[in-house]
N, C-alpha and C positions, 0 to 999 in steps of 0.2 A: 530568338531573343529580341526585344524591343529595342529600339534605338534611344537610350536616355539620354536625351540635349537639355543642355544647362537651359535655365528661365532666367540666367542673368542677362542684362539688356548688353546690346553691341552697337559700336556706331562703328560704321566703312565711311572711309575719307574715297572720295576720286581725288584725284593728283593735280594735275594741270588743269589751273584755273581758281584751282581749292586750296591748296597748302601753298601751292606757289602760280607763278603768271607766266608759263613757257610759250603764249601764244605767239607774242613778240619773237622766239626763236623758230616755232615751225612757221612763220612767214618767212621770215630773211630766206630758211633755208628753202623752201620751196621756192622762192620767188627766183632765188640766184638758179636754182635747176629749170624752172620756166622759162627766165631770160635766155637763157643759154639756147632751151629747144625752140620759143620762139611761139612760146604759149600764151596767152592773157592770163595774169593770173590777179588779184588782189586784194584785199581787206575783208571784203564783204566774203569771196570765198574762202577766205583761209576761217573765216568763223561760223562760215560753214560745216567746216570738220572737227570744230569739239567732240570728243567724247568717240569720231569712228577710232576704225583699225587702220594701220598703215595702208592695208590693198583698200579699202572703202576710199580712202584720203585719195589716194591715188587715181582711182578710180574717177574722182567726182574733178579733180586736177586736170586730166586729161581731157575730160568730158567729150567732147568731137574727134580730140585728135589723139585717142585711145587706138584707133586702127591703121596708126602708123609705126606701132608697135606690134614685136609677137610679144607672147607671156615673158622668153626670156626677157627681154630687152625690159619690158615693165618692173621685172623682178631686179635686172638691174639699175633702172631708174630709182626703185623703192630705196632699195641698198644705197645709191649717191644721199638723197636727201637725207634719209637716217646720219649719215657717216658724218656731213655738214652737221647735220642737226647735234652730233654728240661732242664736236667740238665745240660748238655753242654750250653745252650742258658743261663739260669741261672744264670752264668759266666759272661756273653756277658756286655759291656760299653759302651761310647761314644766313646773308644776305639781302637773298633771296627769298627767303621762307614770307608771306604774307600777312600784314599785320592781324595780331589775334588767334594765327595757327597756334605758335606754341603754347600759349595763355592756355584755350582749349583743350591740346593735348593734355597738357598740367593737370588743369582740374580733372580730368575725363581718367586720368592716370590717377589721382588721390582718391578718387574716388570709388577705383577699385573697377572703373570701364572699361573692359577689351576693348583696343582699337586695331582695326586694319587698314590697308589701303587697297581700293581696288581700282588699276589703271588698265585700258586698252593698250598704252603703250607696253611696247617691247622692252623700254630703257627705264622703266620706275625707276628699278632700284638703283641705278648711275645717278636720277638726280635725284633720288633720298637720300644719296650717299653724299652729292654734291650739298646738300641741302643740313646735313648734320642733324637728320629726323628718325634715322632708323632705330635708337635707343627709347623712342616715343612708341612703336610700332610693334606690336603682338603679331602680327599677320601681312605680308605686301605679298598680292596674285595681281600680274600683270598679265600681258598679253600674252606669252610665250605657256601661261598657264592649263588654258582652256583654247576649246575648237571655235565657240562663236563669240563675235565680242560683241559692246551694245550695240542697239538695244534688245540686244540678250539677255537673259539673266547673267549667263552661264557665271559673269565673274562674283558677281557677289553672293549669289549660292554658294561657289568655292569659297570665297572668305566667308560664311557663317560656318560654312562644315569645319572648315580646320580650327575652329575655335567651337565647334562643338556647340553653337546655337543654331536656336530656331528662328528662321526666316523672320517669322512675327514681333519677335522680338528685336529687330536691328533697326536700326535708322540709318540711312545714305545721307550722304553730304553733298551733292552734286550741282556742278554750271552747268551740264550741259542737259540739252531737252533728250536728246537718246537715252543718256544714264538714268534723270528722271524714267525716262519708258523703262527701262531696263531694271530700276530697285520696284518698280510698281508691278510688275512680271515676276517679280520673285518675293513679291508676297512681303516689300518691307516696306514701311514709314518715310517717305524723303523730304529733306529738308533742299529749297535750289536757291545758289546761289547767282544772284546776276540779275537784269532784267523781267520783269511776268512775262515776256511776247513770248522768251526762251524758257524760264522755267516755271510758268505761272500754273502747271499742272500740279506740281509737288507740293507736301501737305503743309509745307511752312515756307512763303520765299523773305529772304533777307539779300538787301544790295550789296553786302560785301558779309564776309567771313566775321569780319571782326563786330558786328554787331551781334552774332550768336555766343550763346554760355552755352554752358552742358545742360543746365536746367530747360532753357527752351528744346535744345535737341532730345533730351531724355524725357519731356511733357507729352511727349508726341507716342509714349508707348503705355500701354493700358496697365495699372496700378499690378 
């Protein structure tokens, strides 16, 4: 039997950076678990980790002094900076939400647009929740979803499937240059948000969120 997928258009939100700005919290909280082991850590890296997986983040955190760890010990370093990191989230409001997310969800929603969220993070849904966005939200697959995270596809394949469209038909929203790699892997349209250095790949970039409508993100998909 053929696989019948809707030809309605879809747009996938990434989270952090996009609907809202948690960069500011995965620094403190890495920084306060660097301080402690005695690591360099600072600005420039921590915007280095847009868009990875907790173990990639980690990974790249460590960088030299990775082999002063075994896995357990990494696994329990991942788990402290998360733990910080969700008390930071804990904090989190409506707030917080980005000028121009909810506008866009609005019209994207009147208009009859599936929308999802596709986050590497573990905690989306704590700060969708934090955030008073999940009644905007047809679909949230974070990291806890799928086996690879960007620049994978694996997450936003998952959000077109559970909403029953086709790849070609979706457009990404994304800051980071991995997710870019990763909506362009899966065969969808992206829109980046942030600097060209980081997102200049993706088929539409805008400096912030709030200068996109639904019209420019939805131009982006063949009539």
């Amino acid at each position: 039997m053929a696989d019948a997928r809707s030809t309605k258009a879809v747009v996938i939100f990434d989270l952090d950076g996009v609907l809202t700005d948690t960069v500011e919290l995965h620094f403190r909280s890495w920084k306060l678990l660097t301080d402690e082991l005695g690591i360099p850590f600072d600005r420039r890296i921590n915007e280095s980790l847009r868009g990875l997986s907790r173990s990639k983040s980690l990974e790249i955190v460590l960088g030299e002094h990775a082999e002063r760890f075994n896995a357990e010990q990494q696994r329990d370093l991942a788990d402290r900076k998360s733990a910080t990191y969700l008390e930071f989230v804990g904090r989190m409001s409506p707030d917080d939400v980005l000028p121009g997310a909810v506008e866009l969800l609005a019209d994207l929603r009147a208009r009859g647009v599936p929308v999802a969220v596709a986050s590497s993070s573990r905690n989306a849904r704590k700060v969708i929740d934090g955030l008073a966005l999940r009644s905007w939200l047809d679909v949230i697959v974070d990291g806890n979803d799928v086996a690879l995270s960007k620049p994978a596809p694996d997450l936003f394949l998952e959000a077109a499937a559970r909403l029953n469209a086709e790849p070609q038909r979706c457009v990404v929203v994304e800051d980071a240059e991995s997710g870019v790699r990763a909506a362009q892997a899966a065969g969808m349209k992206v829109v980046g948000v942030g600097p060209p250095e980081r997102v200049g790949h993706a088929d539409r970039v805008v400096h912030a969120l709030a200068e996109l409508t639904a019209d420019a993100v939805l131009s982006l998909l063949p009539r």
